[in-house]
C-alpha positions as YAML, in Angstrom:
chain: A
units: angstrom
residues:
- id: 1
  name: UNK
  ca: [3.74, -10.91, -40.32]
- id: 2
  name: UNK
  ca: [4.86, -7.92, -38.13]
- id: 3
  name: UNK
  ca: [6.73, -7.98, -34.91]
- id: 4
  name: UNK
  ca: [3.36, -7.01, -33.06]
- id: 5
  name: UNK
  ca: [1.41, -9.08, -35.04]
- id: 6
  name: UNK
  ca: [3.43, -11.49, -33.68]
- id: 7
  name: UNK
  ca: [3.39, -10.39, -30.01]
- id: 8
  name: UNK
  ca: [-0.03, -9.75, -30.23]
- id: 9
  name: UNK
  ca: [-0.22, -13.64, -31.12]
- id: 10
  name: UNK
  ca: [1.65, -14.91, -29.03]
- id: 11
  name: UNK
  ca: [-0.07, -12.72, -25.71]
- id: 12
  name: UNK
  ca: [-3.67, -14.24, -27.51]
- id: 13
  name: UNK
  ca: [-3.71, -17.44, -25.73]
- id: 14
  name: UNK
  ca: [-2.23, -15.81, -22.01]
- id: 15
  name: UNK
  ca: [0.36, -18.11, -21.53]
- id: 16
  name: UNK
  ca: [3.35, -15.66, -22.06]
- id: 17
  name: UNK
  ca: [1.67, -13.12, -19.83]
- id: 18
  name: UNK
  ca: [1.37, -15.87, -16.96]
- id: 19
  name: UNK
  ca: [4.53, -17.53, -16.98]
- id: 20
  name: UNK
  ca: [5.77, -13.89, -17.38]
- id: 21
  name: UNK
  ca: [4.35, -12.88, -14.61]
- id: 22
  name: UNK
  ca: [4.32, -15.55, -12.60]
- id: 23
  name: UNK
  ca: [8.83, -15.35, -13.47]
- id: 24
  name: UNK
  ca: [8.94, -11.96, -12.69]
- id: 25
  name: UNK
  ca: [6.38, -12.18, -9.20]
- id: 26
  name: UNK
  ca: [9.25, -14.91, -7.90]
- id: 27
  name: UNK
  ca: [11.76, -13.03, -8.39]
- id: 28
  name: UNK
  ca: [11.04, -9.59, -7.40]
- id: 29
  name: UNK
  ca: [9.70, -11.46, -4.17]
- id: 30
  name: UNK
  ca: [12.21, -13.51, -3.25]
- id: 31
  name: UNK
  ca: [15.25, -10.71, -3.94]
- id: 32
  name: UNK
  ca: [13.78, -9.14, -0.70]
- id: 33
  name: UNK
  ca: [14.79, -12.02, 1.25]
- id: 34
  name: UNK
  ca: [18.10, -12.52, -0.33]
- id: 35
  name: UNK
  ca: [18.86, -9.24, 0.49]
- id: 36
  name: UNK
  ca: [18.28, -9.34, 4.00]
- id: 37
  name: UNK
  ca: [19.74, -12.44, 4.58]
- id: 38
  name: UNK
  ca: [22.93, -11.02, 3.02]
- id: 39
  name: UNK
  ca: [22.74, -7.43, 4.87]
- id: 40
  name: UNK
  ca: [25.63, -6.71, 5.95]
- id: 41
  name: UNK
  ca: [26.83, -3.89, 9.01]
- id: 42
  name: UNK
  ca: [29.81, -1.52, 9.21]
- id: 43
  name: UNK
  ca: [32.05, 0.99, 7.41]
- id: 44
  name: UNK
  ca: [31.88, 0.25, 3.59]
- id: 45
  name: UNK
  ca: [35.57, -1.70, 4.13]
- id: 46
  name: UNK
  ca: [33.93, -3.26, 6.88]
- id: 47
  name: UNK
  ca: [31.16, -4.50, 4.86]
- id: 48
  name: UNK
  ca: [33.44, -5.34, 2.15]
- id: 49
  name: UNK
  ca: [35.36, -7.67, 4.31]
- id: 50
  name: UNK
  ca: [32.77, -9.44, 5.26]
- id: 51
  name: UNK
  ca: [31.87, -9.76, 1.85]
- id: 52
  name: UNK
  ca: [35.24, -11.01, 1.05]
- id: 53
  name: UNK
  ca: [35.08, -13.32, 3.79]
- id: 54
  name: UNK
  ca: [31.57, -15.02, 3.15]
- id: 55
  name: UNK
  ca: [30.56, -13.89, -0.03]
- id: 56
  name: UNK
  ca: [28.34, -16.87, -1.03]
- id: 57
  name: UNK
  ca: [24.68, -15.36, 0.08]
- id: 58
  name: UNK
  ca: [25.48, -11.74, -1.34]
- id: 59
  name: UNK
  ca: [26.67, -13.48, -4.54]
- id: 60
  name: UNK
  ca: [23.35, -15.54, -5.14]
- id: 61
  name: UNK
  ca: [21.84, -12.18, -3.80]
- id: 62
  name: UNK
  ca: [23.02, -10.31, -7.12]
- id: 63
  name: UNK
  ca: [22.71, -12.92, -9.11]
- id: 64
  name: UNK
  ca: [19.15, -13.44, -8.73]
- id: 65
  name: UNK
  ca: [18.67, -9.25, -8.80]
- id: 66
  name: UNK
  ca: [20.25, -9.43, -12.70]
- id: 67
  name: UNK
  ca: [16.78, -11.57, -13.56]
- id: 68
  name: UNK
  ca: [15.08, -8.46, -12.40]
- id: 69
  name: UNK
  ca: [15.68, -6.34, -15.33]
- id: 70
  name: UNK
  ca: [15.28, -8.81, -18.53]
- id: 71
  name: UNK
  ca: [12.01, -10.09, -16.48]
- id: 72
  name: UNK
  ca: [10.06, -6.82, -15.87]
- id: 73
  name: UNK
  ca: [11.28, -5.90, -19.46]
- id: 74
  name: UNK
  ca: [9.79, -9.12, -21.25]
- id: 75
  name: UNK
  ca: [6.75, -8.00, -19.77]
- id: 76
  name: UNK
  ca: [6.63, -4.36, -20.79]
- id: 77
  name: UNK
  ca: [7.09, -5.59, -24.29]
- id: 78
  name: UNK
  ca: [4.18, -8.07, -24.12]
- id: 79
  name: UNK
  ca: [2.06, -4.97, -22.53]
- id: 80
  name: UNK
  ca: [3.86, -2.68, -25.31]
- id: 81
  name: UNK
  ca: [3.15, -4.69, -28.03]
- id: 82
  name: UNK
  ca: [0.54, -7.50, -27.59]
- id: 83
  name: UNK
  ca: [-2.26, -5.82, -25.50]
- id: 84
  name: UNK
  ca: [-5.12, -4.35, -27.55]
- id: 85
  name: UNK
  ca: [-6.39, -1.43, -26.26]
- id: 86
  name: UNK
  ca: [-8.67, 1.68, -27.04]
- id: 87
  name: UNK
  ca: [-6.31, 4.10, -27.83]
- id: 88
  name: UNK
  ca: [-3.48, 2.67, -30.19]
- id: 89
  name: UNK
  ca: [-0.30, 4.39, -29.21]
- id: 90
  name: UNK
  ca: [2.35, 3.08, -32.10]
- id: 91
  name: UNK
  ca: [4.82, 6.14, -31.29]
- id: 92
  name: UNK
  ca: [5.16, 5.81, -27.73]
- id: 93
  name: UNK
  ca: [5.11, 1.49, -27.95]
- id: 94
  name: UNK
  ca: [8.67, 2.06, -30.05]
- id: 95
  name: UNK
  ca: [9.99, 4.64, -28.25]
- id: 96
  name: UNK
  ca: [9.08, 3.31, -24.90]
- id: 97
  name: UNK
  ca: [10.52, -0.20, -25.93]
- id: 98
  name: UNK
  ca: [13.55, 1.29, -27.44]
- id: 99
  name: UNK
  ca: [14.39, 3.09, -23.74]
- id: 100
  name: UNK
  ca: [14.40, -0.42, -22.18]
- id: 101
  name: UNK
  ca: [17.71, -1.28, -23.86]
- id: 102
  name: UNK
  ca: [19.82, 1.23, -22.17]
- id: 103
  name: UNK
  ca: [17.26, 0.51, -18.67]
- id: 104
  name: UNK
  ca: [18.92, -3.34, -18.97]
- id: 105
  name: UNK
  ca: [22.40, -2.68, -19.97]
- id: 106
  name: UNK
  ca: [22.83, -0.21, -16.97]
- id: 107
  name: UNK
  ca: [21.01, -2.07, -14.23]
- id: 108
  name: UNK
  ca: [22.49, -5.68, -15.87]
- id: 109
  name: UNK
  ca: [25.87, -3.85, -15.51]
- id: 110
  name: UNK
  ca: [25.25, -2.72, -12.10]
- id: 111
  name: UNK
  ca: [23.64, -6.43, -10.60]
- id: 112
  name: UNK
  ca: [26.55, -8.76, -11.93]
- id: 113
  name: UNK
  ca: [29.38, -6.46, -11.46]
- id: 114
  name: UNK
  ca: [28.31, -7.84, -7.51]
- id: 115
  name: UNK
  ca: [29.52, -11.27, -8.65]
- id: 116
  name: UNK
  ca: [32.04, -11.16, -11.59]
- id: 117
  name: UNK
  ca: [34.28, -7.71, -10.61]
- id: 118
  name: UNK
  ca: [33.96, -6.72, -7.21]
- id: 119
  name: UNK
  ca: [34.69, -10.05, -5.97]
- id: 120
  name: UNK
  ca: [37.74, -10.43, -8.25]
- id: 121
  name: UNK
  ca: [38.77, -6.92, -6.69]
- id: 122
  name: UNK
  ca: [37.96, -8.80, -2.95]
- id: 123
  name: UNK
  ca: [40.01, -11.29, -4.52]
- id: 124
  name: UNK
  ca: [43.14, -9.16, -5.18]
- id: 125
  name: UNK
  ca: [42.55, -6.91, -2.12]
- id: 126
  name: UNK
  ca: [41.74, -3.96, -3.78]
- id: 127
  name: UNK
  ca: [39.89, -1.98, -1.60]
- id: 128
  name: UNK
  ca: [40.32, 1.31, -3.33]
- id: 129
  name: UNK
  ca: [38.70, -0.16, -6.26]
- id: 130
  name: UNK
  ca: [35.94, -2.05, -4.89]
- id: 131
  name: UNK
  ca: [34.60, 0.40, -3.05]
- id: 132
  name: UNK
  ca: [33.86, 1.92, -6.32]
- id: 133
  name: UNK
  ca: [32.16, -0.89, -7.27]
- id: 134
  name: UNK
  ca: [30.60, -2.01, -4.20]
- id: 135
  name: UNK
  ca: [26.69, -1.41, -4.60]
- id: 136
  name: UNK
  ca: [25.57, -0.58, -1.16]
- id: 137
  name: UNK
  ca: [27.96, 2.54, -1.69]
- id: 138
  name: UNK
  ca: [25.91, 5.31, -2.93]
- id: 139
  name: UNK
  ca: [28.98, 7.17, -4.70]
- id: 140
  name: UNK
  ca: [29.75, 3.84, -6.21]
- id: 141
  name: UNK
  ca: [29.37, 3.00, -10.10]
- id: 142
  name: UNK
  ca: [26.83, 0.57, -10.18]
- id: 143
  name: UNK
  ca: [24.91, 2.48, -7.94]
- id: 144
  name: UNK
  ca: [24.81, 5.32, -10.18]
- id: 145
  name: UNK
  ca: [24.33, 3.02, -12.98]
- id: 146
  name: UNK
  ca: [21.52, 1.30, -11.30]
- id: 147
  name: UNK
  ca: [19.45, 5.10, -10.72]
- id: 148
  name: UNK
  ca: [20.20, 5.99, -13.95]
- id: 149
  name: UNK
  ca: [19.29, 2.71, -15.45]
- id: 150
  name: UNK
  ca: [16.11, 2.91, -13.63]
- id: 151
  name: UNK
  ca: [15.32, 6.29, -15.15]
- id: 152
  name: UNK
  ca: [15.48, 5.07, -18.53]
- id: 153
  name: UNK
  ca: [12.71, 2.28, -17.17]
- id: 154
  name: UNK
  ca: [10.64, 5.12, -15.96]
- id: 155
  name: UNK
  ca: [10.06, 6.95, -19.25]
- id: 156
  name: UNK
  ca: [9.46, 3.47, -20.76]
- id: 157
  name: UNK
  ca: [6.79, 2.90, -18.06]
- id: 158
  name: UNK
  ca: [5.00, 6.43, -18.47]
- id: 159
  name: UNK
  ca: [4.99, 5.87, -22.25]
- id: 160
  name: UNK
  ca: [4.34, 2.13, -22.60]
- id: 161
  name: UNK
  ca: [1.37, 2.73, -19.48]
- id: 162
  name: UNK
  ca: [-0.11, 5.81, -21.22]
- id: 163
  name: UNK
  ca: [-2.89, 4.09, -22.93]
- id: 164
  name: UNK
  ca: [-3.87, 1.59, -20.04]
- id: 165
  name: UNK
  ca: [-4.93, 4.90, -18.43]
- id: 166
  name: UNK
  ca: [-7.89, 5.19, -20.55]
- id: 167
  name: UNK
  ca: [-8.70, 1.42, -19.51]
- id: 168
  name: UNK
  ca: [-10.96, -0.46, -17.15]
- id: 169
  name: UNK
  ca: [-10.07, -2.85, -14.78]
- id: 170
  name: UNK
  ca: [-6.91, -4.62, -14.96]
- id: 171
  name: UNK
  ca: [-5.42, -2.84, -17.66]
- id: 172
  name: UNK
  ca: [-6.19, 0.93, -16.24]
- id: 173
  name: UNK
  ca: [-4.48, -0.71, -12.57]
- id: 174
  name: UNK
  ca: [-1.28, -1.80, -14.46]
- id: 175
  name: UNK
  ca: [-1.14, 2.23, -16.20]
- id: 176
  name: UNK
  ca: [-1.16, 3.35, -12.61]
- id: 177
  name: UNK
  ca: [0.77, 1.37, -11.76]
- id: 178
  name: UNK
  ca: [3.77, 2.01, -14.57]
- id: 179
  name: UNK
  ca: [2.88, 5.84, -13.67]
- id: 180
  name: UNK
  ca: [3.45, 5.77, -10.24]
- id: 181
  name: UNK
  ca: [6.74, 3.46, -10.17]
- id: 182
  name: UNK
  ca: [8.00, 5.87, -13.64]
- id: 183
  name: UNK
  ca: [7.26, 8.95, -11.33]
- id: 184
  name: UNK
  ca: [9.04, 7.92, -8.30]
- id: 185
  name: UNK
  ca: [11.84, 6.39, -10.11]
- id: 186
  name: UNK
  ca: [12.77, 9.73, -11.76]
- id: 187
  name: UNK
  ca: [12.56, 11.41, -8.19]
- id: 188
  name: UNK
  ca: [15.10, 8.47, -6.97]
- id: 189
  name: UNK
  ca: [17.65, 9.82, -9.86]
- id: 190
  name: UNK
  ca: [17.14, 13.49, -8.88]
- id: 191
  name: UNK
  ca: [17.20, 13.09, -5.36]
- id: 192
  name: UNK
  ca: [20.47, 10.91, -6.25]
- id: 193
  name: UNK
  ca: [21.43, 14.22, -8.41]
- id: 194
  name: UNK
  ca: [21.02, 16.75, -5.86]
- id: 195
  name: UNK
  ca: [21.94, 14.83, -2.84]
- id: 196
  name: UNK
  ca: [18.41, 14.44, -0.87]
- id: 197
  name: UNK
  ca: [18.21, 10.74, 0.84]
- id: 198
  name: UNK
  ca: [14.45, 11.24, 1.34]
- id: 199
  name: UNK
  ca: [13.88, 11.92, -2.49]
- id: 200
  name: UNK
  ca: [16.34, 9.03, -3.67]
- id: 201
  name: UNK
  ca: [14.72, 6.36, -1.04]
- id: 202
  name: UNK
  ca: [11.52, 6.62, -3.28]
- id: 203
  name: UNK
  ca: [13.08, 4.33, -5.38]
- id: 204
  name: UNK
  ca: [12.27, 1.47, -2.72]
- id: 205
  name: UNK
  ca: [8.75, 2.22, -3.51]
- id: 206
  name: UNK
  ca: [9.16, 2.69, -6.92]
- id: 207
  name: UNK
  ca: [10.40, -1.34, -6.67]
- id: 208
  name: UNK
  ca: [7.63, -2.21, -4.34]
- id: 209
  name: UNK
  ca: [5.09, -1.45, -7.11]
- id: 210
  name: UNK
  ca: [6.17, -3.28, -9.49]
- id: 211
  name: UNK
  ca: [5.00, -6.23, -7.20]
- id: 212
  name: UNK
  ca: [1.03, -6.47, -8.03]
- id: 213
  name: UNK
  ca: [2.43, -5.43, -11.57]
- id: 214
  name: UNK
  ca: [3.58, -8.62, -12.12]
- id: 215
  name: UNK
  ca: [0.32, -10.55, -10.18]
- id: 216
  name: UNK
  ca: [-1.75, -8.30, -12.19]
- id: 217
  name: UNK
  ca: [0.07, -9.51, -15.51]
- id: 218
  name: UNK
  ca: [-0.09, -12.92, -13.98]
- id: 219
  name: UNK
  ca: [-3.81, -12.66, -13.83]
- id: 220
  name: UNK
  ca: [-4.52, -11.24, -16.76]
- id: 221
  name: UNK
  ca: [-2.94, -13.91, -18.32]
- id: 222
  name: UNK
  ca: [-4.67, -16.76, -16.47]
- id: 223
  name: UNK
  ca: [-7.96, -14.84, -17.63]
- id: 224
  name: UNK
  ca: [-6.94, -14.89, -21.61]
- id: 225
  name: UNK
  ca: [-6.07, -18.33, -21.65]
- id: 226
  name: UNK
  ca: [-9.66, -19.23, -20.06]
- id: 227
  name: UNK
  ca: [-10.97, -17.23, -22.73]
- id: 228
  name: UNK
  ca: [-8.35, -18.93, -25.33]
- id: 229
  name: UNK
  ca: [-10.09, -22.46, -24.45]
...
């Protein structure tokens, strides 16, 4: 049996597209709260000492972003791979799946660098060096790696949401959806490129969408395995 024969078997029934979705919806909602709870004001060393002082909240902050990547990807595969549709896309399936490895190394890298290196370099006192890889520092590595990382989602999403275009319901929502976010996540990495704030906060919205993506997956699911029984 192939790997999508597989997928496609295991997506049959709707449980992996539920508790998929219903994983990803959690997370992607409670990360908003996390991250205002561990906002922090001040120069970037004065945010960094308060990091360094309390670093708890922005630690469990990070931690619970890193779930956002391998979640959201999980699900692109099951859409990828185990979602029959009209138009059978093979080419852009692979190739779109193939772009979410480098989308998860670079945004993993950027996420738990929060909680493993920069607070060793807090640690040490090494400000020079953690404000390289202090997140909320736009010039910072992970940052970059994070914009980057979420360009390599983007083409992923255009090619993996191509077909649920030519969809009804649901499905044709979700290709919107992947188009949209893809869109606006390549104008975050230009507008990072070129130095435009107004262009790189689309990325913000870009995240936001990816909210009824995973409800949407979450009730697609619930609706196969009614059908499944």
């Amino acid at each position: 049996m192939s790997k999508a024969s597989t997928v496609k078997t295991i997506v049959s029934n709707g449980n992996a597209l539920l508790s998929a979705g219903i994983f990803f919806t959690v997370i992607i909602v409670l990360w908003p709260i996390l991250m205002v709870m561990s906002e922090v004001q001040g120069t970037t060393q004065e945010q960094l000492m308060t990091i360094a002082d309390s670093p708890r909240v922005y630690t469990i902050n990070f931690a619970v972003a890193s779930l956002i990547a391998p979640a959201i990807t999980w699900i692109m595969l099951l859409l990828a791979f185990g979602i029959k549709t009209k138009k059978d896309t093979p080419f852009l399936n692979r190739f779109g799946a193939l772009l979410l490895a480098p989308y998860v190394t670079l945004v993993s890298l950027a996420y738990t660098s929060q909680y493993t290196l920069l607070q060793s370099l807090l640690r040490e006192g090494d400000w020079m060096q953690a404000k390289l890889w202090f997140f909320d520092n736009q010039g910072s590595i992970p940052y970059f790696a994070n914009q980057l990382g979420y360009t390599f989602f983007a083409l992923s999403a255009l090619m993996i949401g191509y077909k649920f275009l030519l969809e009804q319901g649901i499905l044709k929502a979700i290709g919107y959806l992947l188009w949209a976010s893809g869109v606006l996540s390549i104008a975050a990495f230009v507008g990072l490129a070129i130095n435009n704030d107004i262009m790189n906060s689309s990325t913000i919205i870009s995240g936001l969408l990816t909210v009824p993506i995973g409800v949407l997956v979450m009730v697609l699911g619930w609706r196969r395995g009614r059908e499944h029984d």
